[in-house]
C-alpha positions as CSV (number, residue, x, y, z in Angstrom):
1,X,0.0,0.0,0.0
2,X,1.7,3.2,-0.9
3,X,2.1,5.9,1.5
4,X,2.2,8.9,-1.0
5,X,-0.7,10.2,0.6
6,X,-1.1,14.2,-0.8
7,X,-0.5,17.2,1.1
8,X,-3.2,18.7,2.9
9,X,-3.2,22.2,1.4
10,X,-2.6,24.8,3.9
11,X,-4.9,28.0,3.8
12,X,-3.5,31.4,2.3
13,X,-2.5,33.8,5.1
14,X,-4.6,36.7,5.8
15,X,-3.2,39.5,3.6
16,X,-3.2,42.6,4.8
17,X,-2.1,46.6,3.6
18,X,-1.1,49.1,6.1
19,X,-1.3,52.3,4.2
20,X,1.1,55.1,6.2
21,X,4.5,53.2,7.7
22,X,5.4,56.5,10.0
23,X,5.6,56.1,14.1
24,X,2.0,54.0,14.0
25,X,1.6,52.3,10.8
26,X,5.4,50.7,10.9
27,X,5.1,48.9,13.9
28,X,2.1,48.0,13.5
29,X,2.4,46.4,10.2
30,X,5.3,44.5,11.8
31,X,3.3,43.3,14.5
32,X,0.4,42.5,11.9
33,X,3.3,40.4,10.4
34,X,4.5,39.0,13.3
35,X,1.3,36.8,13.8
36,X,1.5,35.0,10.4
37,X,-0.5,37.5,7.8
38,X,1.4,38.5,4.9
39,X,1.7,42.5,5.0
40,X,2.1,45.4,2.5
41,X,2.8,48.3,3.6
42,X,2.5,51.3,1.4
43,X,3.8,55.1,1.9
44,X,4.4,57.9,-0.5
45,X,8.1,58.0,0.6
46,X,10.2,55.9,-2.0
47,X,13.2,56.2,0.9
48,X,11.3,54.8,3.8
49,X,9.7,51.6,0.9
50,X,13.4,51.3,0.5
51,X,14.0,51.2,4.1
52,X,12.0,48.7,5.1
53,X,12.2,46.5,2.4
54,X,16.2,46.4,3.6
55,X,15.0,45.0,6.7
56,X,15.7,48.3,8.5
57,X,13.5,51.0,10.1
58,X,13.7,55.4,9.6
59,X,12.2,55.9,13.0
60,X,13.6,55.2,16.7
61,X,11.4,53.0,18.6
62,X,12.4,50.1,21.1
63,X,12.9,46.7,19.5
64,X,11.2,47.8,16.2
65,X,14.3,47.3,14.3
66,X,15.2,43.5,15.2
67,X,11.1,43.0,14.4
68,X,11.1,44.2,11.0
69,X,14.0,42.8,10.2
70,X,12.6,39.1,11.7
71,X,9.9,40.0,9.6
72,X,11.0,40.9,6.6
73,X,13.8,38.2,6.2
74,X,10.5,36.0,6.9
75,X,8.6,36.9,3.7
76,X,6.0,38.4,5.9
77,X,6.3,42.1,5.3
78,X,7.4,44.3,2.2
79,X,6.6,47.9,1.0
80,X,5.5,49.4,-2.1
81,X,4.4,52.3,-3.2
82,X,0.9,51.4,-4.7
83,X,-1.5,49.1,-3.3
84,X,-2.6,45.8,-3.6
85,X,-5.5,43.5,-3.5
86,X,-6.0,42.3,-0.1
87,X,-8.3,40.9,2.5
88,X,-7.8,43.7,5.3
89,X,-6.6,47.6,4.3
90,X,-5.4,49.5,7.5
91,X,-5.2,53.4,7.3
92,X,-2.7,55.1,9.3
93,X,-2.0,58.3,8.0
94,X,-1.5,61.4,10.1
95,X,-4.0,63.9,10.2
96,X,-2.6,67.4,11.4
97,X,-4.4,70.4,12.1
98,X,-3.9,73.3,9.7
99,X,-5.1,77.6,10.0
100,X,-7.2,78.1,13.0
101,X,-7.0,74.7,14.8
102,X,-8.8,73.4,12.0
103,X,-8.6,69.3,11.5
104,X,-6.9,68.2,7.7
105,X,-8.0,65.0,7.3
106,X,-7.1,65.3,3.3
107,X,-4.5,62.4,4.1
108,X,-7.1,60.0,5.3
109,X,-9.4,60.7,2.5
110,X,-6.1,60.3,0.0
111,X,-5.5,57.0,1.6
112,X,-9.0,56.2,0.8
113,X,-9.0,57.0,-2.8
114,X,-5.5,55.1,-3.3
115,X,-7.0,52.0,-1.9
116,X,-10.7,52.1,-3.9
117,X,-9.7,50.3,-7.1
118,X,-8.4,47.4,-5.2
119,X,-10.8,46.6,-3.1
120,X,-13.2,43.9,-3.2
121,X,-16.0,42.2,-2.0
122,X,-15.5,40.5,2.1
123,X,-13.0,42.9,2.8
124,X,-12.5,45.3,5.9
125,X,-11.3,48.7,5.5
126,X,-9.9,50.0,9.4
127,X,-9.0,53.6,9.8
128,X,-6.8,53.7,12.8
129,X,-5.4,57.8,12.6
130,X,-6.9,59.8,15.2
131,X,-9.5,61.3,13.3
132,X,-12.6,64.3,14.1
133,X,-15.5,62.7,14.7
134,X,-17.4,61.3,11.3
135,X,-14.2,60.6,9.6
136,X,-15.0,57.0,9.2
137,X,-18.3,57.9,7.7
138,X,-16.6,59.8,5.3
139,X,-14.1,57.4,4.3
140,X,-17.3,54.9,3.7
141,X,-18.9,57.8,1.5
142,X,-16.0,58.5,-0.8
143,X,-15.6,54.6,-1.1
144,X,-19.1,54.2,-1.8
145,X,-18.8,57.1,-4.6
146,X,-15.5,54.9,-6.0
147,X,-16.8,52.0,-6.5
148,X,-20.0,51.7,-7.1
149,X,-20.0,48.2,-7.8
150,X,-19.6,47.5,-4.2
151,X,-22.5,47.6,-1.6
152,X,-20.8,50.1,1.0
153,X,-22.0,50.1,4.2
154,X,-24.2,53.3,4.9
155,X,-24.5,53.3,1.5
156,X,-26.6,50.1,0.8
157,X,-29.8,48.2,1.8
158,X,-29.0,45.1,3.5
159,X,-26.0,43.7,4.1
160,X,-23.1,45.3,2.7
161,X,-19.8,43.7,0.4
162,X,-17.4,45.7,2.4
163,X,-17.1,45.9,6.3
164,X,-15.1,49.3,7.4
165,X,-14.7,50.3,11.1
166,X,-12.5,52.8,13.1
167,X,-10.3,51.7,15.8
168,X,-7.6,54.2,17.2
169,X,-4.0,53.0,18.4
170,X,-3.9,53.6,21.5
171,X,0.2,53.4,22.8
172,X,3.1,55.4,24.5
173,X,5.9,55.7,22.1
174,X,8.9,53.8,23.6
175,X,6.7,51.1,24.4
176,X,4.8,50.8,21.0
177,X,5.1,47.2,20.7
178,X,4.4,45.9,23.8
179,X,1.3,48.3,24.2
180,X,0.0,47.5,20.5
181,X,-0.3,44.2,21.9
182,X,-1.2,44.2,25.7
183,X,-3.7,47.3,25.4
184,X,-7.4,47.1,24.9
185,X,-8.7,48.3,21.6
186,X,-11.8,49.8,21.0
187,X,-13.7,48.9,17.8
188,X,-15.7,51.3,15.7
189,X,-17.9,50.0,13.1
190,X,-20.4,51.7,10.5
191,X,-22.3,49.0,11.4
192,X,-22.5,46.2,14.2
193,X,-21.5,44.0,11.4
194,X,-18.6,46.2,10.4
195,X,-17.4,46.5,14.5
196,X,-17.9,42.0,14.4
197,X,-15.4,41.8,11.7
198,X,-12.9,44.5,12.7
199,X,-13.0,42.5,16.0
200,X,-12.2,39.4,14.8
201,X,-8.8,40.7,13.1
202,X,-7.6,42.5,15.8
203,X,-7.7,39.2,18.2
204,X,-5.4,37.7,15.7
205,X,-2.4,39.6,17.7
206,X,-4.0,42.5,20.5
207,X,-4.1,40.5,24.4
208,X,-6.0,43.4,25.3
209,X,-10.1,43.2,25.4
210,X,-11.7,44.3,21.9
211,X,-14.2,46.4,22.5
212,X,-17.3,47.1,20.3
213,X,-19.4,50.1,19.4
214,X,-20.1,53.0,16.8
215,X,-17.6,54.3,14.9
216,X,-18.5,57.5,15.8
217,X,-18.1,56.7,19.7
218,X,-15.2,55.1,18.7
219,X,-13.9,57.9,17.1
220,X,-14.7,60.6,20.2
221,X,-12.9,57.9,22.6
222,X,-10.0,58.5,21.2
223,X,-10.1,62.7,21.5
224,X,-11.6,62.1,24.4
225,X,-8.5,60.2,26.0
226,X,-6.0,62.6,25.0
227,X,-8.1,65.7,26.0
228,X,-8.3,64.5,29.3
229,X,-4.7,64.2,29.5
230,X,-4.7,67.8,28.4
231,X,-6.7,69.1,30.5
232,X,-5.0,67.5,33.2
233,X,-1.4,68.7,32.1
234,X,-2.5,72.0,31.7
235,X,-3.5,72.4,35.4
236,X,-0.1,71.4,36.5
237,X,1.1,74.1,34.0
238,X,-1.0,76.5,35.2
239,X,0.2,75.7,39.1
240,X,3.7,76.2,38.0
241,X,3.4,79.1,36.8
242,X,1.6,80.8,39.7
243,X,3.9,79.3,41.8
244,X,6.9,80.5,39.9
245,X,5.7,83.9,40.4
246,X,5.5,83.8,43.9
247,X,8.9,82.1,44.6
248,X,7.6,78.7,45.7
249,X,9.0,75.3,44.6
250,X,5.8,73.8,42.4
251,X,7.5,70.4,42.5
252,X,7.4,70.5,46.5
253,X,4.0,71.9,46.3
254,X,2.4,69.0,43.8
255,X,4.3,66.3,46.2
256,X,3.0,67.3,49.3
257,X,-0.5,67.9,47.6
258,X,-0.4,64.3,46.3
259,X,-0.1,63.1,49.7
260,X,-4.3,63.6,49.7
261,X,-5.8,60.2,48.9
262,X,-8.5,61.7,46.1
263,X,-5.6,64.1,44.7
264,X,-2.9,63.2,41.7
265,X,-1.9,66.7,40.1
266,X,0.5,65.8,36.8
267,X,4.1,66.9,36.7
268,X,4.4,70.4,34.9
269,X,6.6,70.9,32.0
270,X,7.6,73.4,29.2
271,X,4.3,72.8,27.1
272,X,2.8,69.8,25.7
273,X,3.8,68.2,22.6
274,X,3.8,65.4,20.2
275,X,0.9,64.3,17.4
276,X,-1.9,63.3,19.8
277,X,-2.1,65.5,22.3
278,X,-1.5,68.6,21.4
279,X,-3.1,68.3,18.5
280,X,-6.4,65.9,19.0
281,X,-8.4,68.4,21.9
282,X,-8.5,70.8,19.2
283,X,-10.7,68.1,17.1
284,X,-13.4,68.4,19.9
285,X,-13.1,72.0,19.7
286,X,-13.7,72.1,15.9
287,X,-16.9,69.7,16.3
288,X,-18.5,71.5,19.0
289,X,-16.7,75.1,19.3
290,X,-19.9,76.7,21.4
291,X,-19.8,73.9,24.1
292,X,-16.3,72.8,24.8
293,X,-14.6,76.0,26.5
294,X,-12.4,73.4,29.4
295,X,-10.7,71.5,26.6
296,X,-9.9,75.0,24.7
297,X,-8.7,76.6,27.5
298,X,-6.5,74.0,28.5
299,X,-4.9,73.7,25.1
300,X,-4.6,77.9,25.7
301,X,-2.8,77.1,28.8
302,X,-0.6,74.5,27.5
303,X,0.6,76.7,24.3
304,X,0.9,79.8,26.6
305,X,3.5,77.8,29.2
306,X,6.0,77.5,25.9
307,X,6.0,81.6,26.3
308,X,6.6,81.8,30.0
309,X,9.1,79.8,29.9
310,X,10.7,81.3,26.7
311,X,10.5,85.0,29.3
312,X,11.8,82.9,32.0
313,X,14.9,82.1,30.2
314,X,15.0,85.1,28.1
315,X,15.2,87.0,31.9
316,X,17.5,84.8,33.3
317,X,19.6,85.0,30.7
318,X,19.9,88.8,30.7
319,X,20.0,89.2,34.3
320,X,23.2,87.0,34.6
321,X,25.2,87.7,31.3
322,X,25.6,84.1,30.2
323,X,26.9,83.8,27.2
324,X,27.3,80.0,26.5
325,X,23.7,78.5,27.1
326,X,23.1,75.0,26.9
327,X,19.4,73.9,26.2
328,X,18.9,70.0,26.9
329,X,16.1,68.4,24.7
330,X,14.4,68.5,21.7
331,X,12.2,65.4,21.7
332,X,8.4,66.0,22.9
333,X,9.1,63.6,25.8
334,X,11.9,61.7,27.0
335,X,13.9,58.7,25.6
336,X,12.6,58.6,21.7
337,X,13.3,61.2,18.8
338,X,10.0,62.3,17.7
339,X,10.0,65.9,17.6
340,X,6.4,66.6,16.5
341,X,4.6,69.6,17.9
342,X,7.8,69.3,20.9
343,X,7.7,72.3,23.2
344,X,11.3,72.3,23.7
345,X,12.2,72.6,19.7
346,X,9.4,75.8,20.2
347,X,11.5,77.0,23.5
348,X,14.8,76.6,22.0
349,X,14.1,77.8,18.8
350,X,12.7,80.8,20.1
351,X,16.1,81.5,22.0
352,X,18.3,80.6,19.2
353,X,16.6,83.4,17.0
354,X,17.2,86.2,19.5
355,X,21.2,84.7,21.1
356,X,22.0,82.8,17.8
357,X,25.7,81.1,18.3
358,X,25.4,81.3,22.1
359,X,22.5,79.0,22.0
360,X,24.0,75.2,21.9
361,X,21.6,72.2,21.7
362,X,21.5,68.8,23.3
363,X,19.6,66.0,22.0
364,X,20.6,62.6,22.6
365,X,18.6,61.3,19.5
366,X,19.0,63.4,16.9
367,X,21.6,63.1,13.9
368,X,20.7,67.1,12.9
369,X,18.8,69.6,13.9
370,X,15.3,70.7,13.0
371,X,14.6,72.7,10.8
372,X,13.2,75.8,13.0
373,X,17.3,76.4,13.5
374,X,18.4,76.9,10.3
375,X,20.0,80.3,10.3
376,X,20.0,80.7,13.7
377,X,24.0,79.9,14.5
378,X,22.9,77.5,17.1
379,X,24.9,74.6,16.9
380,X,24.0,70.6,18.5
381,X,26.9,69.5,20.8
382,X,27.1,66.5,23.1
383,X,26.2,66.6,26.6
384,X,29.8,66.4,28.0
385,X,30.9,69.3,25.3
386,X,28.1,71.2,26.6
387,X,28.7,70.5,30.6
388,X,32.2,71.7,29.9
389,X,31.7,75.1,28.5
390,X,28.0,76.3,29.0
391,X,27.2,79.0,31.5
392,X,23.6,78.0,31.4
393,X,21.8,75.2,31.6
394,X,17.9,75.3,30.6
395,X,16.4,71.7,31.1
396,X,13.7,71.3,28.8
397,X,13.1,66.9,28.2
398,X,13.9,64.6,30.6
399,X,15.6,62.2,28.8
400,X,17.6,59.5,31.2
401,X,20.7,60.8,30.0
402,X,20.2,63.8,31.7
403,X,19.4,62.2,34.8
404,X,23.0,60.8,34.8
405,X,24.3,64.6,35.5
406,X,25.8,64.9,38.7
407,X,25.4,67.7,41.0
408,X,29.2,68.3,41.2
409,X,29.0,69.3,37.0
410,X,25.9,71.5,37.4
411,X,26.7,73.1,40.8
412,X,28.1,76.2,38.8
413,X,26.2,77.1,36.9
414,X,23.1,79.1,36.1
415,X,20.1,76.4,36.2
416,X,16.3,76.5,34.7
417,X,15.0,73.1,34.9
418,X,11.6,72.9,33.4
419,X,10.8,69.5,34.7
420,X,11.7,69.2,38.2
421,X,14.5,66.5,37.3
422,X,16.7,67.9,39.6
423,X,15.5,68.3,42.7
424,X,19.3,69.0,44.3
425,X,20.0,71.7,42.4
426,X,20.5,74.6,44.9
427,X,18.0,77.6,44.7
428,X,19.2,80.9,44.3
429,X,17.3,84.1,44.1
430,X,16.0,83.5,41.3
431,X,13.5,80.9,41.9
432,X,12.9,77.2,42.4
433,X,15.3,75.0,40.7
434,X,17.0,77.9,39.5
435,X,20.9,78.5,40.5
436,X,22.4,81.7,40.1
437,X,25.7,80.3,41.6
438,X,28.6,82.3,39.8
């Protein structure tokens, strides 16, 4: 009896296009990858296709690099330009805001149209970019007007050929990967239908709960998370500059004000930065301008702390006669190189302008300097160049490299620390954490 028996054949992985491979679409296409669907990922940069399909990454993110490459080596993941057909289309495009804190969602709705022609009946279209609320609707509209072969959900009686849902990332940059993974997701669909499917591919590789519901719920939970934040930061913001004012020590204040059981006031900072944000609360404003007057005056305090502290140092540094100053930070928050809406590049950049040469930058994780410094004379040194000769230090991200400074190489000189990372730094007259030591 022969025992040529055939192969069983094995079902076709799930193929899937991530359209946008920036800080969100890239790791999440590797991850996609990761759990055995075959990705495309598609962006209008031919460098960054180029990038990735070396196996490498153009952004800094923990243990991205060693994923992509797995992934790539694998067969798993490749970029293109152009789309392809495929069973699930992800959108992860950034939507900025543009005049008057008005949402431009002109990259979603590109993303959209690139994707039309291939798709077909069964599949899911996901928008994951934080979006204004109705984006997802729109997205189902201009499909619906592209192909009008397909029935589109919202568009159609019955069920429809395509499913399309919304479902925001929801992670901390420097921990992308684990977060992608371990965090909940909440699932927006255009119909319950829609939200069902959506579900059922992100439990392919999210341990998190999946969480069902509209899309336009799904879409205010997002804004709604990072206006909260907002809100929150801008209070601290707020308490640190009344308390600079009067001479006390904000840091000391927050602490001992923590100590109440229903209080946790937020560490204070230069401004608030990076592309959710400081950028999403002003979606909420734009929907509902008449009835959302906390979360635009807390995006008014946030901007507004970039000035004070740009007169803080502009003061300090005219009251002393520094002529070296040191300004450590560029990133929006510590420990990754996004510099996105980053109150420090607005803070330096501002000084740079006005004290050109004297101005020398510090960021750990940048190769060059942004371009708000062109012109300016400002120069980026490393830290140790910078401890050496600087006058002035002005503190502005707490990156853990600056944590490493002693007090012995700071003691001398003329201290504004933004963040309260240095809580030995001795206080002059002119204010907490500020040293007007000679």
């Amino acid at each position: 009896m022969s025992t040529n028996m055939p192969a069983k054949s094995k079902e076709s992985p799930l193929a899937v296009t991530v359209v946008g491979l920036g800080y969100i679409g890239l790791p999440t296409a590797a991850v996609i990858a990761r759990s055995g669907a075959k990705v495309l990922g598609i962006d209008v940069a031919q460098n960054v296709v180029d990038t990735v399909n070396d196996g490498r990454v153009h952004i800094e993110e923990v243990d991205l690099h060693g994923l992509v490459q797995g992934v790539v080596s694998r067969g798993m993941l490749r970029a293109a330009i152009a789309p392809e057909a495929a069973d699930v289309f992800v959108i992860a495009v950034p939507t900025p805001i543009r005049a008057g804190h008005q949402p431009d969602i002109s990259y979603v709705l590109d993303a959209a149209r690139t994707i039309a022609p291939v798709i077909k009946a069964g599949d899911l279209v996901i928008l994951e970019s934080t979006s204004p609320i109705g984006t997802t609707e729109q997205v189902a509209e201009l499909l619906a007007e592209a192909r009008r072969d397909l029935k589109i959900p919202g568009h159609c009686a019955g069920s429809s050929d395509v499913f399309i849902a919304y479902c925001p990332e929801r992670v901390l940059p420097g921990r992308i990967l684990i977060e992608l993974v371990d965090n909940d997701r909440v699932i927006g669909g255009i119909t319950p239908r829609c939200a069902r499917k959506a579900m059922a591919f992100y439990r392919r590789f999210v341990r998190g709960a999946c969480l069902t519901t509209s899309a336009r719920a799904a879409e205010m939970v997002k804004l709604v998370e990072n206006s909260y934040r907002d809100v929150n930061i801008a209070f601290a913001n707020e308490l640190s500059m009344i308390a600079d004012n009067m001479g006390i020590d904000v840091w000391e204040v927050i602490r001992l004000a923590n100590r109440h059981p229903r209080v946790n006031i937020l560490q204070p900072g230069p401004g608030v930065g990076g592309h959710c944000i400081a950028v999403d609360p002003w979606f909420l404003v734009a929907g509902d301008p008449d009835n959302s007057h906390i979360i635009r005056t807390a995006r008014e305090v946030n901007e507004a702390k970039k000035d004070f502290v740009i007169g803080r140092a502009m003061r300090m540094i005219e009251e002393s006669g520094a002529e070296r100053i040191a300004c450590l930070g560029l990133a929006f928050k510590p420990n990754i190189d996004d510099f996105r809406e980053s109150p420090a590049v607005s803070v330096a950049a501002a000084l740079a302008k006005i004290y050109g040469a004297r101005i020398e930058l510090v960021e750990p994780f940048a190769q060059a300097l942004p371009m708000e410094f062109a012109g300016t004379g400002a120069q980026l040194v490393e830290l140790d160049d910078a401890l050496a000769g600087a006058d002035m230090l002005i503190l502005l991200v707490d990156h853990d490299l600056f944590k490493s400074i002693p007090l012995d190489e700071r003691a001398d000189k003329i201290v504004y620390d933004t963040r309260g990372l240095w809580p030995d730094q001795p206080k002059g007259d002119g204010g907490p954490r500020i040293s007007r030591a000679a």
